[in-house]
C-alpha positions as CSV (number, residue, x, y, z in Angstrom):
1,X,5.8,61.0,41.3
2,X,3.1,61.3,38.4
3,X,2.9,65.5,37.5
4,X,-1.2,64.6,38.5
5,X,0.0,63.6,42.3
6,X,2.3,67.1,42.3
7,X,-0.3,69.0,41.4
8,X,-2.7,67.9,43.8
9,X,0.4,68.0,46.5
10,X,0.6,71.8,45.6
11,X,-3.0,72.8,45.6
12,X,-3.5,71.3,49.1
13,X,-0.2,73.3,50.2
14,X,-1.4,76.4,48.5
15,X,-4.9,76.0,49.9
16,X,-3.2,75.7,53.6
17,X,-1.8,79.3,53.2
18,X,-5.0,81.7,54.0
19,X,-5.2,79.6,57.3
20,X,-1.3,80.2,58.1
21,X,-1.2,83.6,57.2
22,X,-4.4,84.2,59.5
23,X,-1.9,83.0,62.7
24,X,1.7,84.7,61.3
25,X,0.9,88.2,62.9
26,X,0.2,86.4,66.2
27,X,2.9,84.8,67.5
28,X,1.0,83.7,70.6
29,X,-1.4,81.7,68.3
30,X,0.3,78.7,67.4
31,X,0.6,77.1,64.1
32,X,-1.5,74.0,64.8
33,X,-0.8,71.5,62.1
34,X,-3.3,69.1,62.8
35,X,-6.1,71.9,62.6
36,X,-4.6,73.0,59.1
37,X,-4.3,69.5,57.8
38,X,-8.1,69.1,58.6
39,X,-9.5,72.4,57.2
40,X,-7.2,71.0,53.7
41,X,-8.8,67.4,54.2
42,X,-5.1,65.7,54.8
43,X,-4.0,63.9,57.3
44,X,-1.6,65.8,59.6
45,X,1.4,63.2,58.8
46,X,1.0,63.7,55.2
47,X,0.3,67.1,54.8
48,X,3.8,67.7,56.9
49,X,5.5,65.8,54.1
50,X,4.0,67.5,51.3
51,X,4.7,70.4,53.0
52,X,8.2,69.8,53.1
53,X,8.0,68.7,49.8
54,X,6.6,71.3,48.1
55,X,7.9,74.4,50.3
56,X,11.6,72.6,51.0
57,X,10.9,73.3,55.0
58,X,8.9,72.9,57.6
59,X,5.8,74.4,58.7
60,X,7.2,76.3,61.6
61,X,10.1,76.9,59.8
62,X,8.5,78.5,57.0
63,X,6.4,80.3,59.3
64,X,9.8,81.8,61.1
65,X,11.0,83.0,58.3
66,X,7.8,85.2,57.3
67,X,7.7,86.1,61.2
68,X,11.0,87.7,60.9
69,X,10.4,89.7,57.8
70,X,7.5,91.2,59.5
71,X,9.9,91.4,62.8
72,X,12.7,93.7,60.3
73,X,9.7,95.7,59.1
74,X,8.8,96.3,62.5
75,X,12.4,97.4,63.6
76,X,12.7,100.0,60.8
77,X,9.3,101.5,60.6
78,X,8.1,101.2,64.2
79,X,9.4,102.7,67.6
80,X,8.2,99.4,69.5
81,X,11.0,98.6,71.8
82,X,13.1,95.5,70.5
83,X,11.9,93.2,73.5
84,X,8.1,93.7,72.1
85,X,9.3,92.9,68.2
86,X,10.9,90.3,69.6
87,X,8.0,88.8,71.5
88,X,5.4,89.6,68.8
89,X,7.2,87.3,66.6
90,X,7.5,84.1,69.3
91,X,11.1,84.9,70.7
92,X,10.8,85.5,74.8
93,X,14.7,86.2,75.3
94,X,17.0,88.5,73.1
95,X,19.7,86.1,72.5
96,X,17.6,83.9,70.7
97,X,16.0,87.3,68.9
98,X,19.4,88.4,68.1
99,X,20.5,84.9,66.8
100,X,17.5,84.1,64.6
101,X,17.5,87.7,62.8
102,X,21.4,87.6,62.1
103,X,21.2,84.3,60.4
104,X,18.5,85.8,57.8
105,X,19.5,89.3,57.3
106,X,23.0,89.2,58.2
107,X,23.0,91.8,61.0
108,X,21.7,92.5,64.3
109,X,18.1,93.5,65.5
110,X,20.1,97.3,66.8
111,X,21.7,97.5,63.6
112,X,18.2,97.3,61.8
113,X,17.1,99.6,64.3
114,X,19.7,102.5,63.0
115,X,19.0,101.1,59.7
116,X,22.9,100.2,59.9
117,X,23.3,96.6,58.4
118,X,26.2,95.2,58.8
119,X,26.5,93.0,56.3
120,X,24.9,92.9,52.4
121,X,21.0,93.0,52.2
122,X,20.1,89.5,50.8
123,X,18.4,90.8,47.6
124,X,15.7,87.9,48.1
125,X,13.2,87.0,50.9
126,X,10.5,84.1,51.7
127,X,9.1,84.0,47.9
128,X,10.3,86.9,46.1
129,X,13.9,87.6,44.1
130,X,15.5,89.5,42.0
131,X,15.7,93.0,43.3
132,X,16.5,95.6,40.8
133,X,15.8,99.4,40.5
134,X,13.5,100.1,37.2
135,X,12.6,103.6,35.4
136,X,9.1,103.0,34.9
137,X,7.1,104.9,32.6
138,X,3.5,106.4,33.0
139,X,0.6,104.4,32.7
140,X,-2.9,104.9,32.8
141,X,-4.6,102.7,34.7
142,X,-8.3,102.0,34.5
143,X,-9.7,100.9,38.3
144,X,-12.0,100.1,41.1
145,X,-11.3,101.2,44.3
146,X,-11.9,99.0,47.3
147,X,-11.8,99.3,51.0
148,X,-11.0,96.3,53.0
149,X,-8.9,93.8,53.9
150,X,-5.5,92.4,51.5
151,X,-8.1,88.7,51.5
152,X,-11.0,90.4,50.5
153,X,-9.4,91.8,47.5
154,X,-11.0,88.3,45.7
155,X,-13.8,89.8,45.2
156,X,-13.0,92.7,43.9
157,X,-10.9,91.4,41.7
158,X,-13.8,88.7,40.1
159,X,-15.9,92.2,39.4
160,X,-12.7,93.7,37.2
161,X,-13.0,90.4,35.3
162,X,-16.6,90.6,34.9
163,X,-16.9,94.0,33.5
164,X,-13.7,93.9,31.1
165,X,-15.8,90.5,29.8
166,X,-18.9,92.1,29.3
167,X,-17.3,95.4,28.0
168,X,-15.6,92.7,24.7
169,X,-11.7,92.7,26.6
170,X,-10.0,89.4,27.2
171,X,-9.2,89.4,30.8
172,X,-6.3,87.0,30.2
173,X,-5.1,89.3,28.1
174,X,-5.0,92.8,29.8
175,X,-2.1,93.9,32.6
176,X,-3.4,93.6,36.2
177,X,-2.3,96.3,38.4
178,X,-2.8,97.0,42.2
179,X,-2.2,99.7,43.9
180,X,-2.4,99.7,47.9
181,X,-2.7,103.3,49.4
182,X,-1.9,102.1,52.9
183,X,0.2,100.6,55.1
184,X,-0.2,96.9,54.5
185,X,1.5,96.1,58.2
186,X,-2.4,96.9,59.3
187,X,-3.8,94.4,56.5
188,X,-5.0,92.2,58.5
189,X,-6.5,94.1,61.3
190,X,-7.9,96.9,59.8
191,X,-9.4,98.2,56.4
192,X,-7.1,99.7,53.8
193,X,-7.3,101.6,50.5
194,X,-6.3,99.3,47.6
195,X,-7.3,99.8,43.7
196,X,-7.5,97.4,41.5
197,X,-7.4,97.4,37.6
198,X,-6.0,97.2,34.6
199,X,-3.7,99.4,32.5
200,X,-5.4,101.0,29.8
201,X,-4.5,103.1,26.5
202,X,-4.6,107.2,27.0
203,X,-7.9,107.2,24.8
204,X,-10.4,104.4,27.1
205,X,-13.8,105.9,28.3
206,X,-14.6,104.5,31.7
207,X,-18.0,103.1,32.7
208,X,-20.1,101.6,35.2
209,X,-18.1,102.6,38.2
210,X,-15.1,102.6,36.8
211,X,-12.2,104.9,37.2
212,X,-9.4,105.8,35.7
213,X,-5.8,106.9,37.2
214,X,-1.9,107.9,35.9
215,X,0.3,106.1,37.3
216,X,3.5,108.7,36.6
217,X,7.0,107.9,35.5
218,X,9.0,107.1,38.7
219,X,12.0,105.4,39.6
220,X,11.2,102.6,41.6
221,X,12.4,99.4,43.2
222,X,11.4,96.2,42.4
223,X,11.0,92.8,43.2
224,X,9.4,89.2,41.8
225,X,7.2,87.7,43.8
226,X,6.4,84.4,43.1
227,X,4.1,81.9,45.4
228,X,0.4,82.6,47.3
229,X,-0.8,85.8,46.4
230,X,-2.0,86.2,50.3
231,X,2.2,86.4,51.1
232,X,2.0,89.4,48.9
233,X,2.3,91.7,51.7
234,X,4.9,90.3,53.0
235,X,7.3,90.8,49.7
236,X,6.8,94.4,50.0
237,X,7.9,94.4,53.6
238,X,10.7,93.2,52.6
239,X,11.0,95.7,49.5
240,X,10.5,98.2,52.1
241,X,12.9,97.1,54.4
242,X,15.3,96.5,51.2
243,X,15.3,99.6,50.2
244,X,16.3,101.0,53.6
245,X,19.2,99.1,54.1
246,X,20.6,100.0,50.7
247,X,20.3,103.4,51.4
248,X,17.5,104.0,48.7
249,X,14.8,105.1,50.9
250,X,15.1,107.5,54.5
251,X,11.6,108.1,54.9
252,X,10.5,107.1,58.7
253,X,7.1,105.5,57.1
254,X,7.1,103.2,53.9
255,X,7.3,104.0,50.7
256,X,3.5,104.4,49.2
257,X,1.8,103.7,47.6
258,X,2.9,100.5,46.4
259,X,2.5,98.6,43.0
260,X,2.1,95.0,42.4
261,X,1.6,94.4,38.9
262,X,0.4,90.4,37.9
263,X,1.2,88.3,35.4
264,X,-2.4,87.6,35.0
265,X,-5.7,88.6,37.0
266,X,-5.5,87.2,40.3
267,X,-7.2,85.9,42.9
268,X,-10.0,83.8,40.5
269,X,-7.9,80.5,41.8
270,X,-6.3,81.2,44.9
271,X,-4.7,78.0,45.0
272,X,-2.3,78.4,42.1
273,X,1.0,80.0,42.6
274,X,1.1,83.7,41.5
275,X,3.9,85.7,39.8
276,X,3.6,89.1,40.0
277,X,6.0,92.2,40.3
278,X,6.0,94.4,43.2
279,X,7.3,98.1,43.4
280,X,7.4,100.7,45.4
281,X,8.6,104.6,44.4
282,X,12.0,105.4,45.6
283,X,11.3,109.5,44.7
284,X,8.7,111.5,46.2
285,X,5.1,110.4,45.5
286,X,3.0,112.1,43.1
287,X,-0.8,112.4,43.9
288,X,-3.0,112.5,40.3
289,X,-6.6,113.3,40.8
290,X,-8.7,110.4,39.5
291,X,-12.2,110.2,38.6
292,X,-15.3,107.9,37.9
């Protein structure tokens, strides 16, 4: 296959993701293929192959799998009664539940519960790998703060580019940061805090709107993330969730706020693959007053 015909193979995959991850919360809304293939202009046959092709699975299998890493996330940082996680992510019977979570984390939707696995945490998830702990030093980050949803974070995210080009900085060449102040479990339903920037040295004089933060030395856990930036979310449930089960976090909310720092300013093409690194403080937050 000619690295053209890949390409275009990916983009169309990449391009079907906003449309998926609008239905993964809902388990009663089903993943329609034939509506997906249209909204990507394929035909439903073929985009299920490239699909497989590109992803190594299935729709509804790929699907599953992010349905149960919001399922665990829901076991360790809500009260909802198993039977409800269960439904909300397309099981109607507990055997079935029970089955399905085992065989990706290893232990049983009860032993998430008392955030008592009984087997080791897989250190990776749907997109996202290599978990390690960091010491991360203090940065100061320069930002605009946005209230919304995690998809309309785009354009945000266009603004930061525009003003670093106008101000004479390289956007390609600066260190994307994002911090999310809330709960990201309520990203699709409800506005959240998120700020987006760029780290920035001690001496940088802010303008036009533009804030600046320090980001302290912490100890923090952290994981690649590497795929459609709208899944990002969905790695730090798994972070969270991670660093529960290996007995790095006891807090009965998640860790926040939460960093995901980019390999290069996102969002501008959606339908690329984004790497970026995703942490969360594993020590008590610190609050630093920031300013305009």
């Amino acid at each position: 296959m000619r690295v053209t015909t890949v390409a275009l193979h990916d983009s169309r995959v990449l391009s079907a993701i906003p449309h998926i991850v609008a239905r993964l919360r809902d388990a009663s809304s089903n993943v329609d293929i034939d509506v997906i293939a249209k909204q990507v202009h394929t035909a439903p046959h073929y985009f299920r192959k490239i699909f497989r092709d590109t992803t190594g699975e299935s729709v509804q299998r790929y699907v599953r799998r992010y349905r149960l890493e919001l399922a665990a996330y829901r076991l360790v940082f809500t009260s909802w009664p198993v039977h409800e996680v269960a439904a909300r992510c397309g099981y109607s019977a507990h055997a079935p539940f029970t089955r399905a979570v085992r065989e990706a984390f290893g232990s049983t939707p009860a032993e998430l519960r008392r955030r008592e696995p009984s087997a080791p945490w897989p250190t990776s998830g749907p997109g996202c790998s290599g978990l390690v702990e960091v010491d991360s030093g203090s940065r100061v980050v320069a930002f605009l703060r946005h209230f919304g949803s995690h998809a309309s974070l785009s354009g945000r995210w266009r603004q930061m580019r525009d003003w670093l080009e106008v101000h004479g900085y390289e956007p390609d060449a600066q260190q994307p940061v994002e911090i999310t102040h809330d709960d990201p479990e309520l990203y699709q339903d409800a506005s959240i805090r998120f700020d987006v920037g760029t780290v920035v040295p001690l001496a940088f004089v802010p303008s036009d709107g533009i804030g600046l933060q320090v980001v302290p030395a912490q100890r923090r856990l952290q994981i690649t993330h590497t795929g459609p930036v709208q899944l990002i979310p969905y790695t730090f449930m798994h972070l969270a969730v991670s660093a529960v089960m290996l007995g790095l976090y006891d807090g009965d909310r998640p860790p926040m706020p939460y960093l995901v720092e980019y390999e290069r300013i996102p969002w501008c093409r959606p339908e690329v693959r984004t790497l970026a690194w995703v942490s969360l403080p594993l020590g008590p937050a610190q609050t630093t007053p920031t300013r305009a």
